[in-house]
C-alpha positions in Angstrom: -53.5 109.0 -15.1 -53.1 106.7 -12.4 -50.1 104.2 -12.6 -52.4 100.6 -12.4 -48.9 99.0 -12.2 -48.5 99.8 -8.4 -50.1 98.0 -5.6 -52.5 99.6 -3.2 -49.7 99.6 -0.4 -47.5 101.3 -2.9 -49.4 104.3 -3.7 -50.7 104.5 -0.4 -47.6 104.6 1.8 -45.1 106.0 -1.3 -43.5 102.4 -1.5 -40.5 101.5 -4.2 -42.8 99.8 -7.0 -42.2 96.4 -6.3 -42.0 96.7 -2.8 -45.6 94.7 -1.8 -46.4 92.9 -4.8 -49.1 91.1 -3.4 -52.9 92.8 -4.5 -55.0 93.7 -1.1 -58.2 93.3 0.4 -60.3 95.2 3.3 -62.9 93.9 5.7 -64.7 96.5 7.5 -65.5 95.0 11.2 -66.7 96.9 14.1 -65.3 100.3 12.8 -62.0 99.4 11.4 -61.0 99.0 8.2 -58.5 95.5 8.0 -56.2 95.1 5.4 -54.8 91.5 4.5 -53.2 89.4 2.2 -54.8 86.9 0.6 -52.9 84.9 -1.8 -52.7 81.1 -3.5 -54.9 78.5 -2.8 -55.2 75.0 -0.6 -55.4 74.7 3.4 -55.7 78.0 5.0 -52.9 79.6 6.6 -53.3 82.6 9.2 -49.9 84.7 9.2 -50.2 87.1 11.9 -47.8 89.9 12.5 -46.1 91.6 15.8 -44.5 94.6 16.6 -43.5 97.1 14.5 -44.2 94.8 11.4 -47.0 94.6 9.0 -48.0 91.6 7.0 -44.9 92.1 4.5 -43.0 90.7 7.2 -44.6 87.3 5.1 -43.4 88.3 2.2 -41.2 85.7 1.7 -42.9 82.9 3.6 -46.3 83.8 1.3 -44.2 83.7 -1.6 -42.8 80.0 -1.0 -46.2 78.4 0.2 -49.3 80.0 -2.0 -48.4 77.1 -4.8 -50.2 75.2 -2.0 -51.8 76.7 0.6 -54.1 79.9 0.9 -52.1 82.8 2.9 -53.8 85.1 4.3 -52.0 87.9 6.3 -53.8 91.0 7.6 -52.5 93.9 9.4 -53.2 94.7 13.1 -55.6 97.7 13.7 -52.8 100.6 13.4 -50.1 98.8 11.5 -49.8 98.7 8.0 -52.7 99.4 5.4 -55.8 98.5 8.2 -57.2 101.2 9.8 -58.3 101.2 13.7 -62.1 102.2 14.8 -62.2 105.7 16.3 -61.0 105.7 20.1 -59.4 102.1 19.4 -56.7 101.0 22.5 -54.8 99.0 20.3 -54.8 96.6 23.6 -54.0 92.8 22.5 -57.1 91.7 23.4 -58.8 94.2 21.0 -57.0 93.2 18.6 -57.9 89.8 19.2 -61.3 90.3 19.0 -60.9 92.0 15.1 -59.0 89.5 14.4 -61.4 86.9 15.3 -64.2 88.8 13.3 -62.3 89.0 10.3 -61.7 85.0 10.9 -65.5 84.7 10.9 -66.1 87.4 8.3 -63.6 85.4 5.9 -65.5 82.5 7.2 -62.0 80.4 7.5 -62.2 76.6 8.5 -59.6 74.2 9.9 -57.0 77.1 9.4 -53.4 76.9 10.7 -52.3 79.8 12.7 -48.8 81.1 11.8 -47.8 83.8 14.4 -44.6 86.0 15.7 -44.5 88.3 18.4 -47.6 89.7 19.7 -49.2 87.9 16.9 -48.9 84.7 18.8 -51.2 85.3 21.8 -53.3 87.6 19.8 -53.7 85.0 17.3 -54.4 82.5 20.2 -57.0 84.8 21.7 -58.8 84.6 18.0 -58.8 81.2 18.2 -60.4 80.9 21.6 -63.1 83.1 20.2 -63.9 81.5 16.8 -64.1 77.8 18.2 -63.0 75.2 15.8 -61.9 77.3 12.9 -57.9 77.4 14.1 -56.8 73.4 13.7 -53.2 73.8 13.7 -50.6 76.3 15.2 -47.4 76.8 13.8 -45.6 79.5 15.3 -42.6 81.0 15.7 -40.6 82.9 19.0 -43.4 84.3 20.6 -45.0 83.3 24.3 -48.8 82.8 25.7 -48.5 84.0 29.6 -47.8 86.1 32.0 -44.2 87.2 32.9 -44.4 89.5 35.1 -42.1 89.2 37.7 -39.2 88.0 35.2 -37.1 90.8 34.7 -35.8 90.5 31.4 -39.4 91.4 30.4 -40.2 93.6 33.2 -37.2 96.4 32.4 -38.2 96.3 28.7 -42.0 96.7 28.8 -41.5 99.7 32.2 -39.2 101.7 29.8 -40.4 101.1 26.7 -43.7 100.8 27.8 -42.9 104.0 29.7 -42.7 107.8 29.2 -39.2 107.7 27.7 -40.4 105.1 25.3 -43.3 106.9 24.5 -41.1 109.7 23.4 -39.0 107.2 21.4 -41.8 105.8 19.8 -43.2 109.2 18.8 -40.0 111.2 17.9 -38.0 108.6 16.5 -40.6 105.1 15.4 -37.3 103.8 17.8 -39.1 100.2 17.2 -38.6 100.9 13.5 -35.1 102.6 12.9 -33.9 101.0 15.9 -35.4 97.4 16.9 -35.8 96.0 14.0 -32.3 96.4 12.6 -30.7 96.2 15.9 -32.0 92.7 16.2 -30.9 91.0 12.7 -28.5 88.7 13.4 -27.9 86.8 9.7 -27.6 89.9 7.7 -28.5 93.9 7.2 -31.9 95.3 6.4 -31.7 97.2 3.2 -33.2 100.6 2.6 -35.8 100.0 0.3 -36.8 97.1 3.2 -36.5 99.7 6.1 -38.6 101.7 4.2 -41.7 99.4 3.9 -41.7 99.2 8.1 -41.4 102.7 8.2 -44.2 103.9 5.9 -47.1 103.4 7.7 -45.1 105.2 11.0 -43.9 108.2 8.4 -46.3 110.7 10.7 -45.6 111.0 14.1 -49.4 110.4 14.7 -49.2 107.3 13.9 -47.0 105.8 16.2 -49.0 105.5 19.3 -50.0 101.9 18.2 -45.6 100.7 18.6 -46.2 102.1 22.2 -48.8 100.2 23.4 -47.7 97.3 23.1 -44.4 97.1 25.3 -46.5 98.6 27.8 -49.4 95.4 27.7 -46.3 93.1 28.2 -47.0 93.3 32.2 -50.4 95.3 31.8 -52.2 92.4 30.3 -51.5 89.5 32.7 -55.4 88.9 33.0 -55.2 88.5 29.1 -52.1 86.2 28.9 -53.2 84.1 31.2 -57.0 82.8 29.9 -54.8 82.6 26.2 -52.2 79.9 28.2 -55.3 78.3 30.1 -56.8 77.9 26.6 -53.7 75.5 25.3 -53.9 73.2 28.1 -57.0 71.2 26.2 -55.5 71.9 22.1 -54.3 68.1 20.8 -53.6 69.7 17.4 -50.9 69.9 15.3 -47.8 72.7 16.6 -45.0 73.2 15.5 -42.2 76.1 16.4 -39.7 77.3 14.4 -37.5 79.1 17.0 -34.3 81.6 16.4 -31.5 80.6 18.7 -30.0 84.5 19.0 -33.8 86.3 20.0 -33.3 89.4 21.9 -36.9 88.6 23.3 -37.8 85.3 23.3 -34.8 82.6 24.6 -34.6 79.0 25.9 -36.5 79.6 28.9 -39.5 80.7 26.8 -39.2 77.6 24.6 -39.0 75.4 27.9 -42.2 76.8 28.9 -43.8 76.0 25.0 -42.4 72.7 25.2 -43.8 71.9 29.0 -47.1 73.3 27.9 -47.7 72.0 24.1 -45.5 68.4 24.6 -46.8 67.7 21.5 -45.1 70.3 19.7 -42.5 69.8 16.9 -39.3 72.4 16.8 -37.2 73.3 14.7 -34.2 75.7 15.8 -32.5 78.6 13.2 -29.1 78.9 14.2 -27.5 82.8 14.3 -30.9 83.8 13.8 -32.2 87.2 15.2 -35.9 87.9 16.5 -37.8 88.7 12.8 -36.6 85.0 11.9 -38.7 85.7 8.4 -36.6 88.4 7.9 -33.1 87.2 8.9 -34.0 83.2 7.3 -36.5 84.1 5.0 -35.3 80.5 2.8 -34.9 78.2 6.3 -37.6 79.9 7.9 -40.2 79.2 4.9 -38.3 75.6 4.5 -39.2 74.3 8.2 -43.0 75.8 8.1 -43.6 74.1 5.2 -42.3 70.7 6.1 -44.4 70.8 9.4 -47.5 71.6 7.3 -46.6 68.3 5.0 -46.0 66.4 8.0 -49.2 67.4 9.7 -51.7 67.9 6.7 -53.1 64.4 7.2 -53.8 65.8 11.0 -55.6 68.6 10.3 -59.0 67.1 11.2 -57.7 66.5 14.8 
């Protein structure tokens, strides 16, 4: 008999009971199946993941806001539980455009967009296609434009995004087993933890998704650039909650934020490493949740 104690994500991907203890929920849209989170109740919150996370990269932050917000957190076409539609490029702008549908399937209104990594500008790209439905951003170290030309990005997404790291990615989920740990600053990823980011990559097959995108980092400049024209008119409510040791994303990024959001609130986490929910899960949940007390009377804006 089936064990009805275990999640979905847990008998799916062989997880450590315990490991996701949140119930899910699929959308089928344009010929993927999306997984998400969707958890507590109260203003909507849109947690969207990067690479090579899924959304139990929220985890923590879900667990300290759904007394009083709703949290919703799906995973990218590829990642996670969702599945992608046959012949799917895992592109960012693809993504976008599932994500907006599920943000018009789940019919969400005057939502606040919570997003790291490549869920920032994917995010942003949903909101340019669903109108008024994204009030508020609230976002941690992630970035909106092109960089090509800058070459701390350039070397990373031409080798990564390369041959070699298409061979890393495949043989070795090298984003998995050796990003993500590699990039904690605060403390060390357990086990059982490494082992929820490397379920979904367990067959080789499945890794093509970590590959791509490295590789959009300079490939999509057409794409980066309409989501930064698209912030030049938003007056809402942002907020940043920015890790001061990112391997990724540093000052100069936050510069750029600040020049092109002025409006935008910031809060710094010192010694902090690039998956700030995972390296300040307590300060990282703290900060978001006094920027959505301090804007909720906004949020009509």
């Amino acid at each position: 008999m089936a064990d009805l104690t275990l999640s979905d994500a847990e008998k799916r991907l062989a997880l450590k009971p315990g490991s996701f203890p949140f119930r899910s929920h699929y959308l089928e849209l344009a010929g993927a199946r999306l997984h998400y989170v969707d958890e507590g109740s109260g203003p909507t919150l849109l947690l969207l993941h990067g690479n090579p996370t899924w959304s139990i990269l929220y985890r923590g932050l879900i667990e300290h806001l759904r007394d009083a917000y709703r949290c919703i957190a799906p995973d990218l076409a590829g990642f996670g539980l969702s599945q992608a539609p046959p012949g799917f490029s895992y592109l960012p702008q693809d993504h976008a455009a599932l994500i907006a549908a599920l943000i018009e399937g789940l019919r969400l209104r005057d939502a606040t967009l919570i997003g790291h990594d490549w869920g920032g500008p994917i995010g942003l790209a949903a909101r340019m296609r669903t109108g008024e439905r994204i009030k508020r951003l609230c976002l941690g170290n992630t970035w909106a434009w092109p960089v090509n030309g800058d070459l701390h990005f350039e070397w990373f997404s031409k080798f990564l995004g390369g041959p070699i790291g298409r061979m890393l990615a495949r043989r070795y989920a090298v984003f998995v087993n050796i990003v993500m740990p590699s990039s904690m600053r605060r403390r060390k990823l357990g086990e059982d933890e490494m082992a929820t980011y490397r379920a979904p990559f367990r067959d080789p097959g499945t890794r093509r998704p970590m590959h791509i995108f490295p590789a959009a980092i300079t490939a999509s400049t057409d794409f980066l650039r309409d989501v930064e024209s698209s912030l030049h008119n938003f007056h809402g409510p942002v907020g940043f909650i920015w890790p001061e040791n990112d391997i990724a994303f540093r000052d100069k990024e936050l510069a750029h934020w600040r020049a092109l959001l002025p409006q935008a609130q910031v809060v710094r986490i010192a010694r902090c490493g690039h998956f700030l929910w995972l390296d300040a899960p307590e300060e990282s949940a703290t900060a978001v949740r006094s920027f959505l007390q301090r804007t909720d009377s906004r949020i009509s804006l």
